[in-house]
KEKE-3310 file (N, C-alpha, C; in steps of 0.2 Angstrom, whole numbers, plus 5000, padded with zeros to 4 digits):
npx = (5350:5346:5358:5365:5357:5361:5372:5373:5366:5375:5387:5382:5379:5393:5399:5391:5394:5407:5410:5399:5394:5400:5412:5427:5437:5433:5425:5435:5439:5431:5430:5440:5442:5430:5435:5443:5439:5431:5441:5446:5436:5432:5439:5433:5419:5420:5425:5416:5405:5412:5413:5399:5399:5397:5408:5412:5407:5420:5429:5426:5422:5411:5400:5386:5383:5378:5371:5367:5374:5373:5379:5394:5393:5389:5397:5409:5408:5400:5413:5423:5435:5436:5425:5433:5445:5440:5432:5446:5454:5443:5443:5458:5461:5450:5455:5468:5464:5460:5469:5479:5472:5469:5483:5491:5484:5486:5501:5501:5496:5504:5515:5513:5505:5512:5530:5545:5562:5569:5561:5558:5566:5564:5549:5555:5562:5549:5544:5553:5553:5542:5550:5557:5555:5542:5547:5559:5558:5552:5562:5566:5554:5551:5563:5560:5549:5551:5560:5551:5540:5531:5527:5515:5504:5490:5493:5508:5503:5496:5504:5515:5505:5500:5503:5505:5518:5512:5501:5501:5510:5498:5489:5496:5497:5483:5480:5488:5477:5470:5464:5475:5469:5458:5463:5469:5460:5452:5460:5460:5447:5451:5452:5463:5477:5475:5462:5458:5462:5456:5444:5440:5449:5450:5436:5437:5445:5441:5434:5448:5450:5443:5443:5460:5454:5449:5459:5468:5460:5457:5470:5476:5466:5469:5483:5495:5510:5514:5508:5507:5521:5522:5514:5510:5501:5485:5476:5477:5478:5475:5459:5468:5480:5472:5466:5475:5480:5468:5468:5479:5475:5460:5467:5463:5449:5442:5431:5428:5439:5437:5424:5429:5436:5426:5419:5428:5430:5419:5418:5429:5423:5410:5416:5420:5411:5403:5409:5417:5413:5421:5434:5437:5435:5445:5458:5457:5458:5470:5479:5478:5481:5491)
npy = (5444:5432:5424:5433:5431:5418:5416:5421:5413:5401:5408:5410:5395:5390:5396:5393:5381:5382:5388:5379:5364:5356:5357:5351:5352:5361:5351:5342:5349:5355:5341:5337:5344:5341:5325:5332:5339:5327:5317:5328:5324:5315:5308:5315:5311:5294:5295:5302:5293:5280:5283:5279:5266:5248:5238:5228:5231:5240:5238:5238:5246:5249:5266:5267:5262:5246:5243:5256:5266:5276:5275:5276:5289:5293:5287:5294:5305:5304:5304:5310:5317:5319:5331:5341:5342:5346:5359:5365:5366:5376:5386:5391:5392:5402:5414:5415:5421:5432:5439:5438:5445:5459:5462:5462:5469:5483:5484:5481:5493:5505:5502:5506:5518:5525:5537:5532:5530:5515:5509:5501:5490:5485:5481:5470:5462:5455:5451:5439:5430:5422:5414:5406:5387:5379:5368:5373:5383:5379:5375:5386:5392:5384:5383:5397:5397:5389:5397:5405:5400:5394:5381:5367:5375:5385:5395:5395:5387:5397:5409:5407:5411:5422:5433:5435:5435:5434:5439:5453:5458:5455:5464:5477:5478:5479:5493:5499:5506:5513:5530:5542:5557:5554:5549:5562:5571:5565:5567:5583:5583:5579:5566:5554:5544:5529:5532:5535:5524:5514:5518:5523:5517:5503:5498:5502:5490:5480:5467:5461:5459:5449:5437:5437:5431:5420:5415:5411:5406:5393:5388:5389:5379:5366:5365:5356:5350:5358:5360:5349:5346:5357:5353:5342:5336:5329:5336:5346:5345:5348:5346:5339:5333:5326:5317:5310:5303:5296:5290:5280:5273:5265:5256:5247:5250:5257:5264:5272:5281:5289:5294:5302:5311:5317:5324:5333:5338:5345:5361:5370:5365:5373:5386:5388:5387:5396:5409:5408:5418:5428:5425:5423:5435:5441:5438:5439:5453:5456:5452:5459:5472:5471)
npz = (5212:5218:5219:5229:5239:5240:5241:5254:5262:5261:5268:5280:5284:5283:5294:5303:5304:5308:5319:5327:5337:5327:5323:5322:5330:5343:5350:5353:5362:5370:5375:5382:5391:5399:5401:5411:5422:5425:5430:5442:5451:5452:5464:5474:5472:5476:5488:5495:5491:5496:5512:5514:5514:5520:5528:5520:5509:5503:5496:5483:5468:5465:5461:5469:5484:5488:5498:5506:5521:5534:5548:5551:5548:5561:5573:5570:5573:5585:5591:5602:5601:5587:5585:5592:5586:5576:5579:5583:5571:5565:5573:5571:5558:5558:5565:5560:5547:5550:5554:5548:5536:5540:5544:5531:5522:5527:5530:5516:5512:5517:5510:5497:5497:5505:5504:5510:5515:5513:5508:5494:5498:5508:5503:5494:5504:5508:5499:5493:5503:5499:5490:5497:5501:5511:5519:5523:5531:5544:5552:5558:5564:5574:5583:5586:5593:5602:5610:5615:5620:5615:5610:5606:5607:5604:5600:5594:5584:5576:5573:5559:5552:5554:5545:5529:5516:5501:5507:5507:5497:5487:5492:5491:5478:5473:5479:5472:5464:5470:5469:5473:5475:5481:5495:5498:5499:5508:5519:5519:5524:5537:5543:5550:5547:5548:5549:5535:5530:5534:5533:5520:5508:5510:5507:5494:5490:5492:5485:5482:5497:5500:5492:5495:5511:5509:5501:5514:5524:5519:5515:5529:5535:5530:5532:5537:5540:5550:5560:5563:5569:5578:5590:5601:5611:5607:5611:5606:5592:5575:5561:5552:5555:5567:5558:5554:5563:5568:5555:5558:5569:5565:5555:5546:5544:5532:5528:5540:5538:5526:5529:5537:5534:5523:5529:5534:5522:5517:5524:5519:5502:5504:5509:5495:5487:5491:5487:5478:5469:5470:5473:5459:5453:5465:5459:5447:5443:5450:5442:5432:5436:5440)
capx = (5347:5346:5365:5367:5355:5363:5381:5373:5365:5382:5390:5379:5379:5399:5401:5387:5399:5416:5409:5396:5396:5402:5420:5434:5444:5429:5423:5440:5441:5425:5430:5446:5439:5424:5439:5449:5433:5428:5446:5447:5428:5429:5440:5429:5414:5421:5426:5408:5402:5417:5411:5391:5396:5400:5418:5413:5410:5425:5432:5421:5424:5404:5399:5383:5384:5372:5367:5372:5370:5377:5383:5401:5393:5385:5401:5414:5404:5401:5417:5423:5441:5436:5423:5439:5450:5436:5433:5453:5453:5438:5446:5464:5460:5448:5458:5474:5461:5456:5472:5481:5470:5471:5492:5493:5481:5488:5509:5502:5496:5509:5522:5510:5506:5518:5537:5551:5567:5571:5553:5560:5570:5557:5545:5558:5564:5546:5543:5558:5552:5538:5556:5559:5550:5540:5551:5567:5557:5550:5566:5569:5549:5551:5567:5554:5541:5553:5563:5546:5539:5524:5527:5511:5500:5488:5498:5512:5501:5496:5512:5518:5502:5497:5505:5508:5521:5507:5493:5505:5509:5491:5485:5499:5496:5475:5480:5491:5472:5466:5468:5477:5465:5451:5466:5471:5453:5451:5464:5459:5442:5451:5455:5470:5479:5473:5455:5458:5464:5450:5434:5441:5457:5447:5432:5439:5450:5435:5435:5455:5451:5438:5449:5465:5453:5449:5464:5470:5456:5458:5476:5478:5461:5472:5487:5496:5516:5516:5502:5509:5528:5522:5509:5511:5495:5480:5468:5478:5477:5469:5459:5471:5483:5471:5463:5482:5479:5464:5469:5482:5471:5459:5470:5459:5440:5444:5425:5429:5443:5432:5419:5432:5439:5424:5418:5434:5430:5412:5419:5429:5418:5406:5418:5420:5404:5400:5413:5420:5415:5427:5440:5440:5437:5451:5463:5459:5460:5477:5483:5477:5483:5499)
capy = (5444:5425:5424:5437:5425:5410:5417:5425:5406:5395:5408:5408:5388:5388:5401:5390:5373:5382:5388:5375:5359:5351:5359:5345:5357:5363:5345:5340:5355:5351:5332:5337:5348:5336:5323:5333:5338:5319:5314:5329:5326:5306:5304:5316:5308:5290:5299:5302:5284:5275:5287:5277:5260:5243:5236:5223:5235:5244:5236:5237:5250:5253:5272:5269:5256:5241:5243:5262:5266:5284:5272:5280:5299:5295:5284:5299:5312:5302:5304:5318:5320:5322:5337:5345:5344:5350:5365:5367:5370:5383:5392:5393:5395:5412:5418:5418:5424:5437:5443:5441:5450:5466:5463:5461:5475:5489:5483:5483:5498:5507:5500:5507:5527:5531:5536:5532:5528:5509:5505:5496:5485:5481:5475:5463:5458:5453:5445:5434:5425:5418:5408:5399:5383:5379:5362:5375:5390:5375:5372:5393:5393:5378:5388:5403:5392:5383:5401:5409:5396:5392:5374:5365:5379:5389:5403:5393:5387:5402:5412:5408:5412:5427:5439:5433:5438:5435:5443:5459:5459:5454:5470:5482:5478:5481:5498:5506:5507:5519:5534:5548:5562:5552:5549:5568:5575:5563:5571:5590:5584:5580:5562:5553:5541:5522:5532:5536:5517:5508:5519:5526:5512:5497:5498:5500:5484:5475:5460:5459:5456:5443:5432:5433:5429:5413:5409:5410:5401:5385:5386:5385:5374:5362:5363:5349:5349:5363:5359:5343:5348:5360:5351:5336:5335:5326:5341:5353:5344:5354:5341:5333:5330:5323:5313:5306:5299:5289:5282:5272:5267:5263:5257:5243:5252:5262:5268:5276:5287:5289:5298:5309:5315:5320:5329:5339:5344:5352:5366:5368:5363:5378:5394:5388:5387:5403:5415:5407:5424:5433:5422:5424:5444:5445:5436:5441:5461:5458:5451:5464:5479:5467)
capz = (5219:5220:5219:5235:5245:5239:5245:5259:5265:5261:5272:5288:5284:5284:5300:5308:5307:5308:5325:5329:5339:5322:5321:5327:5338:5349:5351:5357:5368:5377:5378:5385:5398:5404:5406:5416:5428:5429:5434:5447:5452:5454:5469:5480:5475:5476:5496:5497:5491:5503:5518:5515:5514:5524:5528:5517:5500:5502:5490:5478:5462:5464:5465:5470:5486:5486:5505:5510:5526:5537:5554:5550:5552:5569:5575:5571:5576:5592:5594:5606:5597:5580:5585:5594:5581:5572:5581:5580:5565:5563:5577:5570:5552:5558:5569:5559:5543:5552:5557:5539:5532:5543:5543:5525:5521:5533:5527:5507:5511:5520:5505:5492:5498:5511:5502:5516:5513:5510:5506:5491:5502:5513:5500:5490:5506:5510:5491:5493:5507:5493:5486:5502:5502:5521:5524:5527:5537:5549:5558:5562:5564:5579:5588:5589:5595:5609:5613:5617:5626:5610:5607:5610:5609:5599:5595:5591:5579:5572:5571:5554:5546:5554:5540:5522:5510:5498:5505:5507:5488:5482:5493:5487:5468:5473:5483:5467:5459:5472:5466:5480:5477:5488:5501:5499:5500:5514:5525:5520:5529:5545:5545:5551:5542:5549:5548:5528:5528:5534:5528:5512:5504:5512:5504:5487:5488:5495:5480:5486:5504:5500:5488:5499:5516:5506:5500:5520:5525:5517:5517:5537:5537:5527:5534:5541:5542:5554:5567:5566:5571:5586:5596:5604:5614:5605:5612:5600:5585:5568:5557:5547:5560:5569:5555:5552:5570:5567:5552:5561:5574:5559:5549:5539:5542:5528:5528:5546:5537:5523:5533:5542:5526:5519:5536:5532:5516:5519:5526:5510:5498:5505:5506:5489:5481:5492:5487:5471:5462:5473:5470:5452:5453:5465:5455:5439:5443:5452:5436:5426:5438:5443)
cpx = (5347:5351:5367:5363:5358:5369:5378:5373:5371:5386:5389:5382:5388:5402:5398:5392:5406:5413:5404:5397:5399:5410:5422:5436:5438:5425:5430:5443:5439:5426:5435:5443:5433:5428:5445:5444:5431:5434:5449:5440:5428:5435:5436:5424:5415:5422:5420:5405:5405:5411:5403:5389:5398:5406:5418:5412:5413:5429:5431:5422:5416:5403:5394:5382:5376:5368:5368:5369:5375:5377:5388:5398:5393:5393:5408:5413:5402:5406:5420:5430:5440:5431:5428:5444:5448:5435:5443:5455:5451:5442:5454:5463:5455:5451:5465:5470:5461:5462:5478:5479:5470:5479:5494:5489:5484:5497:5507:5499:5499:5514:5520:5508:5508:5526:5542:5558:5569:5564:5554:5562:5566:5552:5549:5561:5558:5544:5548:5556:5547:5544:5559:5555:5549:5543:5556:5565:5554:5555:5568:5561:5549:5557:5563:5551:5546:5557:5557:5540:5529:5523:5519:5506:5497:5491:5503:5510:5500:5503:5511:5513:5497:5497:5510:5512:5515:5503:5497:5507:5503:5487:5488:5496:5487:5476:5482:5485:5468:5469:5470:5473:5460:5457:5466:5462:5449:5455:5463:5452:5444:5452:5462:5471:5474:5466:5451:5458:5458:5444:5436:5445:5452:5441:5431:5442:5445:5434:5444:5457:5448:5442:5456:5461:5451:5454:5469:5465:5458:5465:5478:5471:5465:5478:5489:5503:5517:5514:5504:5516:5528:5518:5511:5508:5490:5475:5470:5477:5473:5467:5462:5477:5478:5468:5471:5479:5473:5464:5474:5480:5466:5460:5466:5453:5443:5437:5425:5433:5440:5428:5422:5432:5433:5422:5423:5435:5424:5416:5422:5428:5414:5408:5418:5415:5400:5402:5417:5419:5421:5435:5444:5440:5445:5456:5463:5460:5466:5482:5481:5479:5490:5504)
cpy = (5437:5422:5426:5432:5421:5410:5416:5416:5403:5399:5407:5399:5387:5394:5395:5381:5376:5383:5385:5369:5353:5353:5352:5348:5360:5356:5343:5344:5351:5344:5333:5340:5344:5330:5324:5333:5332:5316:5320:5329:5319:5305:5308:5312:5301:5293:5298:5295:5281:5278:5283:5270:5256:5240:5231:5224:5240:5242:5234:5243:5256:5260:5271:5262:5252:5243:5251:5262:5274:5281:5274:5284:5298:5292:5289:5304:5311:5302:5313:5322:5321:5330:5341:5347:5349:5359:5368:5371:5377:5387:5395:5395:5402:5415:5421:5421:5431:5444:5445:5445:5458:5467:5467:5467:5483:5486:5485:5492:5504:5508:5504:5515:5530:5529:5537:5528:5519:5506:5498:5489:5481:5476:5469:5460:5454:5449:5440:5429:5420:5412:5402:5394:5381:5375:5366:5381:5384:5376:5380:5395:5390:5382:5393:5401:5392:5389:5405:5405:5394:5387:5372:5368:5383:5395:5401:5390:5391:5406:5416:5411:5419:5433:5434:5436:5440:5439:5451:5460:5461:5463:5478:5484:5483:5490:5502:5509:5510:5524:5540:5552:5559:5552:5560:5573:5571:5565:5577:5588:5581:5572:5560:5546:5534:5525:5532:5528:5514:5512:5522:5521:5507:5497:5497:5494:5478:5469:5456:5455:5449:5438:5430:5432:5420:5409:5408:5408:5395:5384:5384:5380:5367:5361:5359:5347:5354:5361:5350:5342:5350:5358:5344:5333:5333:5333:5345:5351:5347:5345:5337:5331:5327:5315:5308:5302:5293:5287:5277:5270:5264:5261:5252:5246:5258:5269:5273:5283:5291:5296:5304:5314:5319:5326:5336:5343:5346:5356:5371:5371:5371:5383:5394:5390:5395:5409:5412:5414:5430:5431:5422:5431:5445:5444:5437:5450:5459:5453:5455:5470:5477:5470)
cpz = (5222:5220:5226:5239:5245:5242:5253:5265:5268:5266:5279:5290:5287:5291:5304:5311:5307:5316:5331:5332:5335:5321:5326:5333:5344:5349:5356:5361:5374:5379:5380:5393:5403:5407:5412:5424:5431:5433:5441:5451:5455:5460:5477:5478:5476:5485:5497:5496:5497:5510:5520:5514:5519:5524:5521:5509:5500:5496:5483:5473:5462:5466:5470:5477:5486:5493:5511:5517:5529:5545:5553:5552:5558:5572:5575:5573:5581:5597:5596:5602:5591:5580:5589:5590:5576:5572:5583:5577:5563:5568:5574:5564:5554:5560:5563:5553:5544:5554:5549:5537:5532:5542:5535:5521:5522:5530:5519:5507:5512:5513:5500:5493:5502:5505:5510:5514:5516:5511:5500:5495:5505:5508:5497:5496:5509:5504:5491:5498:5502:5491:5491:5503:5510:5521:5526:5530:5545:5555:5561:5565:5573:5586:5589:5593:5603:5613:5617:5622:5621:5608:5610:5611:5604:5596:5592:5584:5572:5568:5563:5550:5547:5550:5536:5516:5503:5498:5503:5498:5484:5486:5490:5482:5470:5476:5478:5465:5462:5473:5474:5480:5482:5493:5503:5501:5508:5521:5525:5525:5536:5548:5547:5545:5544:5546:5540:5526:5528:5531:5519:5509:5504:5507:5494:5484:5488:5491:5483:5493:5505:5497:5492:5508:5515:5504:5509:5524:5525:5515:5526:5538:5533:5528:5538:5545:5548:5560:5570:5569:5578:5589:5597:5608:5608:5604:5608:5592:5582:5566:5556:5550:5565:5566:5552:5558:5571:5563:5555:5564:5568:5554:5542:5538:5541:5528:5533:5543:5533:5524:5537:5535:5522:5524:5535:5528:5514:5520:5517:5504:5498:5505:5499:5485:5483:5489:5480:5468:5465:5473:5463:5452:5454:5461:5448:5439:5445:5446:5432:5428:5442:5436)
residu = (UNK:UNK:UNK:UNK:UNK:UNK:UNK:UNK:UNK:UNK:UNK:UNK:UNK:UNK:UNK:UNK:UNK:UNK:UNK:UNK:UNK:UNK:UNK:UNK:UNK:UNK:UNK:UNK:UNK:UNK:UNK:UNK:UNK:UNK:UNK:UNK:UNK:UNK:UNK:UNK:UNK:UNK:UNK:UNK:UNK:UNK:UNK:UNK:UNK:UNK:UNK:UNK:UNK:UNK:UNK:UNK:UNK:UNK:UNK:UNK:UNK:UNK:UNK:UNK:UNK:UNK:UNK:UNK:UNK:UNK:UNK:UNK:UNK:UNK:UNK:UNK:UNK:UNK:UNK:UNK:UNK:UNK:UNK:UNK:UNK:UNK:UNK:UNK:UNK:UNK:UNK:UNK:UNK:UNK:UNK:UNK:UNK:UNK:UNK:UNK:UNK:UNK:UNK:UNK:UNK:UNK:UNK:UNK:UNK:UNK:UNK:UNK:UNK:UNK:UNK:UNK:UNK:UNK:UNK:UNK:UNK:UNK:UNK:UNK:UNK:UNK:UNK:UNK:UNK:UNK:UNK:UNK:UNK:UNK:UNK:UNK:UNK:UNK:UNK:UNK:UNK:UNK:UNK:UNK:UNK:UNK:UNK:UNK:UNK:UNK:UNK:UNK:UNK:UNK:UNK:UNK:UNK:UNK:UNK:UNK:UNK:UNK:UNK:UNK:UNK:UNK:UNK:UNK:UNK:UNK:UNK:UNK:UNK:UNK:UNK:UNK:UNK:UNK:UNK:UNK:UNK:UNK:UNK:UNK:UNK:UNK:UNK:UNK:UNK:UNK:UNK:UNK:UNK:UNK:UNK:UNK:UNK:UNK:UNK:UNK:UNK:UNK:UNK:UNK:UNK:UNK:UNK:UNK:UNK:UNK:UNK:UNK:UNK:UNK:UNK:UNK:UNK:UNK:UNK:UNK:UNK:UNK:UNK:UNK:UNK:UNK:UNK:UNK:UNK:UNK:UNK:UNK:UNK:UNK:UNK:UNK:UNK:UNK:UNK:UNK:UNK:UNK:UNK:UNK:UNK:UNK:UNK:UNK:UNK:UNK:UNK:UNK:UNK:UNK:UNK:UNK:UNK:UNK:UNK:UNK:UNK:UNK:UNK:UNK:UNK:UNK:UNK:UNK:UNK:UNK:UNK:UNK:UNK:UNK:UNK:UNK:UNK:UNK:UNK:UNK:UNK:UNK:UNK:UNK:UNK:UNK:UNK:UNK:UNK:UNK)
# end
């Protein structure tokens, strides 16, 4: 009996350090992953620090400044073009969120429980666009733009992102996993199709719609190459084409930019922390029913 304890002990003991903080390999895990966190963690909050200090410890290494002060906040936020760029932005990333999402839902689901002849076609011809990178759709983007008379204008900005090859994929994939009897029982009761679509399909995708309005959110809230090609008025600037603009004026009061840049990525920061568990649902169901 005092053998069976004695095994039983040395095994717990030897389970306890093969999978305890004392194994090698899960030490070196955790020390890998803490400095990959501190090295993607340290140039927002070094962003945060610059943005609180004086011109004269800008140059300084210090996280924490010696004399912080928030004269920046009030000084960029007193100014009339960065709160326009600002609401720019909020306005052109919901609007086009708002419309991706309906496009891209209403096509994935169209491609996924209607059969019509070159349906195939249609999706791979809409999956292929994902293989073109955006510096070589810019320049047929810009001819649209200048034939239609959208240069210089919120809609020209919008346009390209109002319907995504991606969301359209990421919605299809979510759509194969609702099953046809609720459509089919939905139409013996008297609905029509859009009406099965949005109260019946919609609601089951619900994690899917939330994950692709995030990632088309903070895609057009960040975008910069485009908005910066079709506008050429100041008043239409998004953010980050705006915040290009004050860094030249700005070019040495770095703390100035500092402070824009962080203003920028509030917004951000916040869908993120709010909806992150939507983000990983959606993306982890559409790889497991992908």
């Amino acid at each position: 009996m005092s053998d069976i304890r004695a095994s039983s002990a040395a095994l717990m003991r030897s389970g306890r350090t093969a999978k305890g903080p004392r194994d090698p390999w899960s030490v070196l895990r955790w020390t890998l992953l803490a400095l990959g966190a501190i090295a993607m963690v340290m140039p927002i909050v070094y962003m945060l620090s610059a943005s609180i200090k004086y011109p004269f410890e800008m140059y300084d290494l210090n996280i924490i400044p010696k004399e912080p002060t928030f004269e920046n906040y009030t000084y960029v936020l007193s100014d009339g073009r960065f709160l326009r760029w600002f609401g720019n932005s909020l306005l052109i990333a919901t609007l086009t969120t708002v419309s991706a999402v309906f496009f891209d839902a209403l096509v994935g689901y169209a491609l996924c429980k209607f059969r019509f002849r070159g349906r195939t076609v249609v999706f791979v011809a809409i999956l292929s666009t994902l293989m073109i990178p955006t510096e070589m759709l810019v320049i047929p983007w810009y001819l649209m733009s200048k034939s239609f008379g959208w240069l210089d204008s919120y809609w020209g900005i919008m346009f390209p992102g109002m319907m995504t090859a991606f969301g359209t994929f990421l919605m299809k994939q979510f759509f194969e996993t609702v099953p046809d009897d609720f459509l089919e029982a939905a139409r013996i009761d008297g609905l029509n199709e859009f009406q099965i679509w949005w109260s019946v399909a919609l609601p089951l995708v619900a994690p899917a719609l939330s994950a692709l309005a995030i990632f088309v959110f903070l895609g057009n809230w960040t975008a910069f190459l485009w908005p910066l090609i079709v506008t050429s008025s100041s008043e239409l600037y998004t953010l980050p084409v705006g915040l290009t603009t004050f860094s030249v004026e700005q070019a040495v009061e770095w703390e100035l930019i500092m402070t824009g840049a962080a203003l920028a990525t509030i917004p951000t920061l916040v869908v993120f922390l709010v909806f992150q568990r939507f983000i990983i649902r959606g993306v982890a169901m559409a790889g497991l029913k992908g």
